[in-house]
Backbone bond lengths (Angstrom), bond angles and torsions (degrees), N, CA, C in turn:
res aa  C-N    CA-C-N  psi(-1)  N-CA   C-N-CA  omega(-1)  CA-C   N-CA-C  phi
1 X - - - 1.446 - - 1.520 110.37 -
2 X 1.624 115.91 -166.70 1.424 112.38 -163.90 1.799 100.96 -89.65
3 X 1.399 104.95 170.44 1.272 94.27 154.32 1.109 166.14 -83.06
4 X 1.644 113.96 23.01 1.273 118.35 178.78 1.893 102.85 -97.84
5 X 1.217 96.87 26.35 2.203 98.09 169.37 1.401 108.07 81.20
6 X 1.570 126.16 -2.21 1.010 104.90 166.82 2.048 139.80 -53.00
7 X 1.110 102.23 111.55 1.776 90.13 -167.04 1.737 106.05 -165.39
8 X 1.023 103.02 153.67 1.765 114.07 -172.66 1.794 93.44 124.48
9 X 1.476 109.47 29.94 1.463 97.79 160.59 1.638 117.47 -74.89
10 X 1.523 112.59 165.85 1.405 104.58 -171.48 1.601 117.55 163.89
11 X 1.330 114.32 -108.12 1.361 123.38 156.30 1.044 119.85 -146.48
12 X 1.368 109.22 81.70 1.409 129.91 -170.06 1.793 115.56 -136.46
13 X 1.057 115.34 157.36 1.501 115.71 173.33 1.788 118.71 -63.96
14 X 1.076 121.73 108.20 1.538 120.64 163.66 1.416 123.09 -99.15
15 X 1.333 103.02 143.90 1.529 112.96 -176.58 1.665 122.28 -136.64
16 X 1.303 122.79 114.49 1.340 109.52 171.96 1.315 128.27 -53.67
17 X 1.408 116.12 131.29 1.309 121.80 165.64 1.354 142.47 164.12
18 X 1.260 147.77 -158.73 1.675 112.44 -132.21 1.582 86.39 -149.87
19 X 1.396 92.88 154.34 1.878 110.16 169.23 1.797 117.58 -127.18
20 X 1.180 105.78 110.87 2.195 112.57 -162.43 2.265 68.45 -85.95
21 X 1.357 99.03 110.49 1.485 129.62 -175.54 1.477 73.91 -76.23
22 X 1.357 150.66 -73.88 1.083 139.42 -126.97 1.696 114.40 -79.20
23 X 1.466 115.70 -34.74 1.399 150.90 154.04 1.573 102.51 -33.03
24 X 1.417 118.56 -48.26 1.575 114.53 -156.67 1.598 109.24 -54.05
25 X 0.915 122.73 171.30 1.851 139.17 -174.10 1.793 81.25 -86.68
26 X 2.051 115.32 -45.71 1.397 91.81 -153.26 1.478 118.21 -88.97
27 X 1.432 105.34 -3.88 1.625 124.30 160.26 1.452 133.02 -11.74
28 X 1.570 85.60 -55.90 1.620 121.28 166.94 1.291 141.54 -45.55
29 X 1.477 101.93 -33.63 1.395 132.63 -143.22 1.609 110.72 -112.14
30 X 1.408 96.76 -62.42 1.515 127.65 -151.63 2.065 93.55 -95.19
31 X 1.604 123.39 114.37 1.661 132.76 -139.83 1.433 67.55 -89.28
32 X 1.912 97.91 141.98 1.127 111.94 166.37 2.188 116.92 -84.79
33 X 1.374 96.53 151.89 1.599 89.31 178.33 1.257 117.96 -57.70
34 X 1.526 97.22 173.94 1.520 90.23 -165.54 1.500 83.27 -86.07
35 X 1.478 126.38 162.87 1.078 149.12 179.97 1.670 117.32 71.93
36 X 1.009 99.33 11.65 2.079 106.91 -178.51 1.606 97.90 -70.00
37 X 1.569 112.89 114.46 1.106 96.23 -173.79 2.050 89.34 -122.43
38 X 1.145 103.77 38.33 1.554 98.39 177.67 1.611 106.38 -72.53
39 X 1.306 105.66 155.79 1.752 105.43 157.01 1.718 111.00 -102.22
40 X 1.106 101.16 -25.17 1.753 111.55 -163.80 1.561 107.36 -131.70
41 X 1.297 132.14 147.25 1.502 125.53 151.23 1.459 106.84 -149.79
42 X 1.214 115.15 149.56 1.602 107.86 -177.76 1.689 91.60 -141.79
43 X 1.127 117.71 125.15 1.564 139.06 176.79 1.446 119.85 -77.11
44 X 0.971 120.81 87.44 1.779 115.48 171.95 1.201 118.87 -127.01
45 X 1.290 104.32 140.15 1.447 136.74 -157.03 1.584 118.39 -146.12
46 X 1.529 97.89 -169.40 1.605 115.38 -178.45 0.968 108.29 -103.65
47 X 1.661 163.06 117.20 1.003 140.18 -170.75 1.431 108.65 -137.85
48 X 1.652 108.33 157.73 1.618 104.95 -152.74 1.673 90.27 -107.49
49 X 1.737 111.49 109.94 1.302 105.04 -162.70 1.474 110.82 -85.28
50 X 1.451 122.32 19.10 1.735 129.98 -143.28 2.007 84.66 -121.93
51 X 1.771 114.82 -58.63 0.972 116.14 -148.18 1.463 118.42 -153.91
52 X 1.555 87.83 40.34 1.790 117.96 -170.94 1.602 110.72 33.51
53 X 1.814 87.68 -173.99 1.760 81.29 -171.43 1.710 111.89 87.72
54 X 0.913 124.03 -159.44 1.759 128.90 -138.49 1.170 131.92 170.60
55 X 1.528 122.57 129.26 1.701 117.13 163.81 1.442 103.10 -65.54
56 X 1.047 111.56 -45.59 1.845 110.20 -156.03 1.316 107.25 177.83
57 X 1.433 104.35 151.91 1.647 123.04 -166.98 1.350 88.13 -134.02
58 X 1.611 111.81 141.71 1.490 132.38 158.07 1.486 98.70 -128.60
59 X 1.699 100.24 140.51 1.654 103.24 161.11 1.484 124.20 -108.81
60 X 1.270 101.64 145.77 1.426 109.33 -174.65 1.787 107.68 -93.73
61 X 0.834 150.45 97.17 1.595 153.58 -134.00 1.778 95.16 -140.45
62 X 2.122 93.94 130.33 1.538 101.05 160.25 1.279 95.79 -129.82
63 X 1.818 105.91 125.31 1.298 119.77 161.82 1.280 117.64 -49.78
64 X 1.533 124.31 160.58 1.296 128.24 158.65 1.423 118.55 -71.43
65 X 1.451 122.32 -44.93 1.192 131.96 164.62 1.129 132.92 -124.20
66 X 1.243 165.08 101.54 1.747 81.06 26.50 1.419 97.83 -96.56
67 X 1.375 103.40 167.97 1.674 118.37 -179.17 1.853 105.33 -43.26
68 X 0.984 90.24 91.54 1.891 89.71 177.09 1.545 108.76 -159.09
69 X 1.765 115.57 146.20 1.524 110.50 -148.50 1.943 77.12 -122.40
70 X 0.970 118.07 161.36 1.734 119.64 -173.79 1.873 94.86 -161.40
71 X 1.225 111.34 168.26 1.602 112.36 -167.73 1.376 85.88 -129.64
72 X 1.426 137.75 122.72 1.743 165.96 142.99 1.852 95.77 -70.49
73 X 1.654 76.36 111.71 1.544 103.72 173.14 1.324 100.94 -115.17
74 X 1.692 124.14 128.67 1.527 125.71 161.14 1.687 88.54 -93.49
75 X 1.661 74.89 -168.29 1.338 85.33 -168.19 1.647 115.38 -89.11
76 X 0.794 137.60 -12.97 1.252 127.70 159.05 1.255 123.89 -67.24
77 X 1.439 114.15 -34.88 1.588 114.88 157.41 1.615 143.19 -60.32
78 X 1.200 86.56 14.54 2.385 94.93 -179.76 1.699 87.18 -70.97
79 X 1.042 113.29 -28.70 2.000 108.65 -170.01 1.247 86.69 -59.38
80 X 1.152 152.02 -63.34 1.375 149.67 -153.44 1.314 109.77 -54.67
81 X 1.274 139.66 -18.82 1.519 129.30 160.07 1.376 123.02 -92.51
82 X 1.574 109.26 6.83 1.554 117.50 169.06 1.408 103.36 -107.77
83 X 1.692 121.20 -43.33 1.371 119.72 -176.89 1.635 115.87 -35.67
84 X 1.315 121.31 141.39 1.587 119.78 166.24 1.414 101.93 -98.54
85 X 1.055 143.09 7.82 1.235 120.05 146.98 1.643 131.33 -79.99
86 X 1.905 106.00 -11.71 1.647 125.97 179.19 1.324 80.60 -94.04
87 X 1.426 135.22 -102.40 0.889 126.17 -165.86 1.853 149.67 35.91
88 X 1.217 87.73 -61.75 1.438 121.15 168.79 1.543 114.82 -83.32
89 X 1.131 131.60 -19.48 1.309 139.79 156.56 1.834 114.73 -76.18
90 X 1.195 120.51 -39.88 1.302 119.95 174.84 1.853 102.70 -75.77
91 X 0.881 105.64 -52.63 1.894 119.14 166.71 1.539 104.76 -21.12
92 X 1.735 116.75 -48.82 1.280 116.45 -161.43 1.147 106.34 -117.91
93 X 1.505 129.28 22.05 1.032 125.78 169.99 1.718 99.77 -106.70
94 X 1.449 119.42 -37.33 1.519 118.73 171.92 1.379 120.27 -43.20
95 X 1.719 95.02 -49.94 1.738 111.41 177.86 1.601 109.02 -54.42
96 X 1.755 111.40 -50.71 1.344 99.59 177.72 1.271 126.89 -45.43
97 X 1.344 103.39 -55.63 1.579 100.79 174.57 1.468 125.49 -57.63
98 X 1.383 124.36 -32.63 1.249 129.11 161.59 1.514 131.09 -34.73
99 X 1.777 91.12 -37.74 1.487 120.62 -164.72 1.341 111.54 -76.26
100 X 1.810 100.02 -33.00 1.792 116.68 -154.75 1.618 100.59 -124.51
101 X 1.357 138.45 31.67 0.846 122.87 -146.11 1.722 130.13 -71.55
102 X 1.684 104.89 -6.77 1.205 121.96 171.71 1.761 117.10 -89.66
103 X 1.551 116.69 -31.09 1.516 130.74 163.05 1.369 109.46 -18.68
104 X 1.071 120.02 -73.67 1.634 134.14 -148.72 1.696 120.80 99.63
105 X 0.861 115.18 -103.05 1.671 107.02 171.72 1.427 103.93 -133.78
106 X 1.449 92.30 161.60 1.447 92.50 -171.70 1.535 130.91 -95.26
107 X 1.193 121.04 140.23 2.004 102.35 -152.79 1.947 101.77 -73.46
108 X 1.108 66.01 -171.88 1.695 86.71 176.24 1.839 101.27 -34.98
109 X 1.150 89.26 -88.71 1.778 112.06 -170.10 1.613 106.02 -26.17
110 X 0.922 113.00 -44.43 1.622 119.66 -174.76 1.794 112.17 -77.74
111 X 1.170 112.94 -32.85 1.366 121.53 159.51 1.522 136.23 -71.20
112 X 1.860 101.33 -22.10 1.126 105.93 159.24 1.612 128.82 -86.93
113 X 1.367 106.66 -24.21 1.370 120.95 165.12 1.655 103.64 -61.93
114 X 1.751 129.80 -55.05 0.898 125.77 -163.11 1.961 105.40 -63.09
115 X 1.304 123.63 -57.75 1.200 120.67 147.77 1.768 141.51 -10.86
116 X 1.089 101.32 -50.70 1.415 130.07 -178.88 1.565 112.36 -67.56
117 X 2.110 98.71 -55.43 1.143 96.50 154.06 1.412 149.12 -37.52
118 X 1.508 106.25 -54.70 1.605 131.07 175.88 1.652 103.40 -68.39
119 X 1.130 133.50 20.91 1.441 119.27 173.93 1.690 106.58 98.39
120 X 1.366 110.99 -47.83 1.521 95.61 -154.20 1.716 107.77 -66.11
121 X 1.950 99.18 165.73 1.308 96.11 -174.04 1.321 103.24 -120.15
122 X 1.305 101.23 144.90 1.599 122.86 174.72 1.523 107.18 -47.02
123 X 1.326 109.06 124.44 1.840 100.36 -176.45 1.945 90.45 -118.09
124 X 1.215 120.51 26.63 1.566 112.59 -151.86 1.871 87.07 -80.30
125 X 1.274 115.46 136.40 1.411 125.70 156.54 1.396 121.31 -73.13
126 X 1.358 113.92 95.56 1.864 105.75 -167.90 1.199 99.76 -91.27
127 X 1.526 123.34 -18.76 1.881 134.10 -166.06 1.040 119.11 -122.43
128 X 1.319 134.92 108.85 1.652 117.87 -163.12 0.811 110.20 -62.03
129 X 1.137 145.20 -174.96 1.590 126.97 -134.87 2.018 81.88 -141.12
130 X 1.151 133.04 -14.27 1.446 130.35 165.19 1.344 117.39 -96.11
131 X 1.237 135.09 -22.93 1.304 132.19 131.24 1.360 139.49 -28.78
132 X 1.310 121.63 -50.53 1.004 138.05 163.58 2.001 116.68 -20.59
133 X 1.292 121.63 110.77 0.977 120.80 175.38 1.817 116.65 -92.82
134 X 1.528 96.13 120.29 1.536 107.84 -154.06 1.855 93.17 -99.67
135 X 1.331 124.08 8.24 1.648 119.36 176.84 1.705 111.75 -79.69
């Protein structure tokens, strides 16, 4: 598989769906590189809901400057413009723009709604997951 570790393909359950990177608890934590000049990123992928791991991750990325949102394909992710389960996500992002054509792009929030729409599920960690008070 590619190199960002996606793996535990096999015979397992997969599910589309997305991580708002900016949302995470570990966001916070973990020093950004030097030169990261994103404001937003939201991660969507294939994900193996049986036995973790992944076909493939694409990012959806808004620069700081200038205000402009672009989609980061590794390399395991080129399937994602043949997949029919992506597919339908690029489908409704053309339409958006079709829809909005003076807007510019559409932020985060509207992409997660548009997402949300199409089935996929929010996998974003907002709570670290050992924090979590289980009483």
């Amino acid at each position: 598989m590619g190199q960002r570790g996606c793996v535990g393909m096999g015979e397992h359950t997969y599910r589309a769906g997305f991580t708002v990177y900016n949302e995470t608890w570990y966001s916070k934590v973990i020093p950004r590189k030097a030169g990261y000049d994103h404001r937003a990123e939201i991660t969507v992928g294939i994900y193996n809901e049986t036995g973790g791991g992944c076909e493939y991750e694409i990012g959806i990325v808004w620069k700081r400057d200038p205000d402009l949102m672009f989609v980061r394909v590794w390399n395991d992710g080129l399937a994602a413009f043949t997949d029919p389960r992506m597919v339908g996500m690029f489908a409704a992002l053309a339409q958006w723009r079709r829809d909005n054509p003076r807007k510019g792009e559409p932020d985060p929030a509207e992409i997660v709604e548009m997402l949300t729409a199409l089935g996929f599920t929010d996998r974003t960690e907002r709570v670290e997951a050992r924090k979590v008070d289980r009483s």
